[in-house]
C-alpha positions as CSV (number, residue, x, y, z in Angstrom):
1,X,4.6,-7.2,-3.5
2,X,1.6,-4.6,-2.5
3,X,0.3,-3.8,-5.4
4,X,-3.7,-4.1,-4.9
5,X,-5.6,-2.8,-1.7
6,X,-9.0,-2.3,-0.9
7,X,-10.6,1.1,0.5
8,X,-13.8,0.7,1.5
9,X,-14.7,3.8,3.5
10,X,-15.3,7.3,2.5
11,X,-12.5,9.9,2.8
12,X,-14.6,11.7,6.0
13,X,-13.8,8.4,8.0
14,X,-10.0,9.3,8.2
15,X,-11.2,11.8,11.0
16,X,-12.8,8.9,12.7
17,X,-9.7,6.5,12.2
18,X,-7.1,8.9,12.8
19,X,-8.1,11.9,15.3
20,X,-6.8,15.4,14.8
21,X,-6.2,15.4,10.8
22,X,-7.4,18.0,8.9
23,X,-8.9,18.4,6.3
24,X,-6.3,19.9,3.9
25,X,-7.5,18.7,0.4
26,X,-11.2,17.6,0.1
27,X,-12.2,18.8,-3.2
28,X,-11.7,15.4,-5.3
29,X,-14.6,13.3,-6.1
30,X,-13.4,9.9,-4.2
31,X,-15.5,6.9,-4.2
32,X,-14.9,4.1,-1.5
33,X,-13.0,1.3,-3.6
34,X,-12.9,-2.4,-3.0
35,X,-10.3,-3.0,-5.3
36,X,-7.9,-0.8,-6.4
37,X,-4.8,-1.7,-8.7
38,X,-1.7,0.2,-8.3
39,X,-0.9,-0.4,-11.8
40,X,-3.9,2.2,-12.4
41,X,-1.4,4.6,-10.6
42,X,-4.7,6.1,-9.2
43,X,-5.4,9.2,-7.4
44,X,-5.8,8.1,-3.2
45,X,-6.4,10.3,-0.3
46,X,-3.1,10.0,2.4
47,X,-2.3,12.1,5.4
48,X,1.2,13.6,5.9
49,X,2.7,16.3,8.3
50,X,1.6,19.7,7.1
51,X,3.0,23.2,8.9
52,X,2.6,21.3,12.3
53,X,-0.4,19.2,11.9
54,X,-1.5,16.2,10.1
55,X,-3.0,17.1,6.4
56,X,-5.4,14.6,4.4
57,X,-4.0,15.3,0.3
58,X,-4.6,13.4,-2.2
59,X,-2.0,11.8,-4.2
60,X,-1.0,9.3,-7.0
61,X,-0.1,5.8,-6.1
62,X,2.9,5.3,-8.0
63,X,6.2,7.4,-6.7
64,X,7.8,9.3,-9.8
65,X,11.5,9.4,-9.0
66,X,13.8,12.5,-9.4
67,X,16.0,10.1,-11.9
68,X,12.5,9.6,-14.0
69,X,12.8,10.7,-17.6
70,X,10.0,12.0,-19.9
71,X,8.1,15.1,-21.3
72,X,4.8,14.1,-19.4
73,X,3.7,11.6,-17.5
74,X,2.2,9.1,-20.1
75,X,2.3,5.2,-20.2
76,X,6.2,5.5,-20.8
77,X,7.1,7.3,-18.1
78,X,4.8,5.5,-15.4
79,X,7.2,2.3,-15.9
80,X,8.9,4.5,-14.1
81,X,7.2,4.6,-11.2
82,X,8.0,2.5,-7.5
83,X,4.9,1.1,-6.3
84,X,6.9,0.1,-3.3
85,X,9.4,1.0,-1.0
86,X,11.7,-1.9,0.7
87,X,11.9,-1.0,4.6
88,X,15.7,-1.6,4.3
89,X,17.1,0.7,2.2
90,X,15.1,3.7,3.7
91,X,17.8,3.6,6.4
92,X,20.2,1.5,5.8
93,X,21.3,2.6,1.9
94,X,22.6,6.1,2.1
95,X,22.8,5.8,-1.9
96,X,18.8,4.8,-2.7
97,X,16.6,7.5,-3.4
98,X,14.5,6.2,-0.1
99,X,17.2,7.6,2.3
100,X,17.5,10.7,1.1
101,X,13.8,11.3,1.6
102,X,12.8,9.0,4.4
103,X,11.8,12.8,5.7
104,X,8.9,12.8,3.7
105,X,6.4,9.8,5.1
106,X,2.8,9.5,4.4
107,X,0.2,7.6,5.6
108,X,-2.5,5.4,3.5
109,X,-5.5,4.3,4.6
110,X,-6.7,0.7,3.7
111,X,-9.2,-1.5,4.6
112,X,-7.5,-4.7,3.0
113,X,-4.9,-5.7,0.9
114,X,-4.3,-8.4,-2.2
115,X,-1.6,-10.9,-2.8
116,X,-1.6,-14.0,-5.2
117,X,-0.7,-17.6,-4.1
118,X,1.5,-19.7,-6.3
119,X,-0.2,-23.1,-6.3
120,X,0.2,-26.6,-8.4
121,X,-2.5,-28.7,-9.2
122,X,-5.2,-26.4,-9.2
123,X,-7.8,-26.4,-12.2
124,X,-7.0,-24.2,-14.7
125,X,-4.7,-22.1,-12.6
126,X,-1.4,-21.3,-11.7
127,X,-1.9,-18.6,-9.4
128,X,-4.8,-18.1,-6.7
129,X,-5.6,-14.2,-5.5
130,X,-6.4,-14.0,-2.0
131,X,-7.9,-10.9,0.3
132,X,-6.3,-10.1,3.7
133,X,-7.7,-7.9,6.4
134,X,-7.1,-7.4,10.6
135,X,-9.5,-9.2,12.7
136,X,-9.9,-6.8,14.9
137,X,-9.6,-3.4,13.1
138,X,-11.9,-2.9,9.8
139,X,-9.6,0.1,8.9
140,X,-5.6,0.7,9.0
141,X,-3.2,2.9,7.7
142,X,0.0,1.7,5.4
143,X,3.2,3.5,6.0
144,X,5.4,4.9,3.0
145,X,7.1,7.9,1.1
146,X,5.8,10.6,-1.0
147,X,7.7,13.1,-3.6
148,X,6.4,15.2,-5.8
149,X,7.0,14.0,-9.4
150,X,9.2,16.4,-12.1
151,X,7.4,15.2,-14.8
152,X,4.2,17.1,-15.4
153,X,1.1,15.6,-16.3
154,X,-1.1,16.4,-19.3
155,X,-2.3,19.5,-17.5
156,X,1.1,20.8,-17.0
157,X,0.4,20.3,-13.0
158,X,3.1,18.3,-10.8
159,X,1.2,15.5,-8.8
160,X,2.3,14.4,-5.5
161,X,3.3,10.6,-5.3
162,X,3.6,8.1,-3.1
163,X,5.1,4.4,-2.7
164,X,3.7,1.8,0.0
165,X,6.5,0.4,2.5
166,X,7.1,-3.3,2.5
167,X,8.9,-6.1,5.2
168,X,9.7,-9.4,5.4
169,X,6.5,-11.4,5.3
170,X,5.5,-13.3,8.7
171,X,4.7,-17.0,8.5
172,X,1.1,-16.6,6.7
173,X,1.8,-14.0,4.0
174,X,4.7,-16.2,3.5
175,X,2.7,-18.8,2.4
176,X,0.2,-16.4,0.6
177,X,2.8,-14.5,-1.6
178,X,5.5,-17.4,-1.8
179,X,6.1,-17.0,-5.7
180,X,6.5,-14.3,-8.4
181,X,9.5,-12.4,-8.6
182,X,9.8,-10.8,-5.2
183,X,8.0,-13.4,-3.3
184,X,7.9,-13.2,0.7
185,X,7.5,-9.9,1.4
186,X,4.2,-8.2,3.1
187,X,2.6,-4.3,3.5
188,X,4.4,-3.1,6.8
189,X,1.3,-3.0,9.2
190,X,1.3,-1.4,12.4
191,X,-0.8,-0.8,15.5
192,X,-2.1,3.0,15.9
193,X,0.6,4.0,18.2
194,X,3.1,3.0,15.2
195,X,1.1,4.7,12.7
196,X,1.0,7.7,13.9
197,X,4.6,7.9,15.2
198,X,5.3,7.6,11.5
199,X,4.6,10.8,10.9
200,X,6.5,12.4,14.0
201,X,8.5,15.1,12.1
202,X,11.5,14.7,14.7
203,X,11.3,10.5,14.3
204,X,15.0,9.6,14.4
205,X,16.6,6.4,12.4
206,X,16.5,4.5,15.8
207,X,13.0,5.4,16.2
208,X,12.2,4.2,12.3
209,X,14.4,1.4,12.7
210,X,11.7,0.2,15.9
211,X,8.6,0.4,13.4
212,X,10.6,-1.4,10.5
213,X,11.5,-4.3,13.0
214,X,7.7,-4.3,13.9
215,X,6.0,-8.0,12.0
216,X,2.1,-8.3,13.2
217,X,1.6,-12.0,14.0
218,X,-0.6,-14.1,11.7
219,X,-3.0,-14.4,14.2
220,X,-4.3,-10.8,13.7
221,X,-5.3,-11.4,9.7
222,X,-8.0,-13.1,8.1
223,X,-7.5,-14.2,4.9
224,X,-9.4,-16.2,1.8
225,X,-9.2,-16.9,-1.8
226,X,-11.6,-14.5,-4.0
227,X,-12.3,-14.6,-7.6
228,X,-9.9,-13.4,-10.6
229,X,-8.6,-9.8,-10.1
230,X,-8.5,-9.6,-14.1
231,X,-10.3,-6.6,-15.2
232,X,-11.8,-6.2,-11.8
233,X,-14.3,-3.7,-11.5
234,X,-13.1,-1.3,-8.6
235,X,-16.3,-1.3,-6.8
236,X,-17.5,-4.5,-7.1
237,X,-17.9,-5.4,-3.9
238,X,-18.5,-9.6,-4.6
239,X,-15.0,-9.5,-5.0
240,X,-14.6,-9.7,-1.8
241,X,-16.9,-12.6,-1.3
242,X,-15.1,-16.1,-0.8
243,X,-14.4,-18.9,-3.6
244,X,-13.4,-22.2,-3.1
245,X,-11.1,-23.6,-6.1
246,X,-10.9,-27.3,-7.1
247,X,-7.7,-28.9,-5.8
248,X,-6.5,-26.0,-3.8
249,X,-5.0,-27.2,-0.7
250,X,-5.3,-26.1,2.6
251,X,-3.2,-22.8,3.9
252,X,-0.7,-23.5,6.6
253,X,1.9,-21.0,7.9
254,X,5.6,-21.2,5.8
């Protein structure tokens, strides 16, 4: 599942990466992150579709559902949260919560994403964290859902949310994230065009359907093994670097 990503670029660069948004929400103190844990249910700048125009806001990674229950948001009411959103049931489950507000689709920005490889035989582990990243884009956008939570916070205010849309894995991630207890599944990644047809107010089912069905080949991602995530430091940026671990063996497409 997508539950760790890398930002590396400052929240100015959206206007490079994505022409024509504006800048609707610029007053929070963001620093460019390499790692970035969605268990932290931290605070991420996202574009959506604003009063006819595309909006950077910043929002909570960690979507607070309607059926949530709590007083505040707090450490029992954030197991609430969805950190993902399965493609499938955002049009094709009328009952899940992802239907009836497929209407409201953000966009995240990213410059990498983390996923951890089940392996046997290697010292001292059982799982091995790996970075992946386009080869021919430094920057991309994720495509998901946002709400805006019920539950109030410890100021009283209402945060906006927002859960990260996943697919079927292609052949590398396969072999990447092939354990856990959702294994097989990767961010849905898109080319521009696709990412910014996501946030087409008047994007039908059929249309949505078209960028679900999308898989970007394994060519198009680079990929190694980097050190424990365990109390990574968000801006170290030697996380990133690669490590080789004794007796891991080699990655080859599932």
């Amino acid at each position: 599942m997508c539950y760790n990503l890398s930002f590396n670029e400052d929240v100015e660069s959206i206007h490079k990466y994505l022409p024509g948004v504006k800048a609707g929400q610029l007053d929070f103190d963001f620093k460019p992150s390499t790692y970035v844990s969605g268990f932290t249910y931290p605070t991420s700048p996202v574009v959506i579709w604003e009063n006819g125009e595309m909006v950077i806001k910043y929002m909570q990674w960690g979507y607070m559902p309607a059926y949530a229950k709590g007083n505040v948001i707090d450490k029992d009411t954030n197991k609430q949260r969805l950190l993902n959103t399965r493609t499938e049931r955002i049009i094709d489950d009328p009952k899940s919560i992802w239907y009836r507000n497929r209407d409201k689709r953000v966009l995240v920005p990213a410059t990498g994403d983390f996923e951890h490889r089940h392996i046997s035989g290697v010292k001292g582990k059982k799982t091995v964290p790996y970075y992946i990243q386009l080869k021919e884009r430094r920057y991309f956008f994720l495509l998901g859902l946002w709400t805006k939570s019920k539950i109030p916070d410890a100021s009283g205010n209402y945060p906006d949310t927002f859960s990260i849309s996943i697919r079927n894995a292609n052949p590398i991630m396969r072999a990447i994230h092939n354990g856990g207890d959702n294994p097989y599944r990767m961010p849905l990644v898109t080319p521009p065009t696709l990412e910014s047809s996501w946030l087409n107010p008047d994007l039908s089912d059929q249309q949505m359907k078209l960028i679900f069905d999308y898989e970007i080949s394994s060519e198009e991602l680079e990929y190694w093994s980097v050190k424990s995530l365990y109390k990574a430091d968000r801006y170290d940026k030697t996380i990133l670097d690669p490590v080789t671990y004794e007796g891991e063996p080699p990655l080859e497409a599932a």
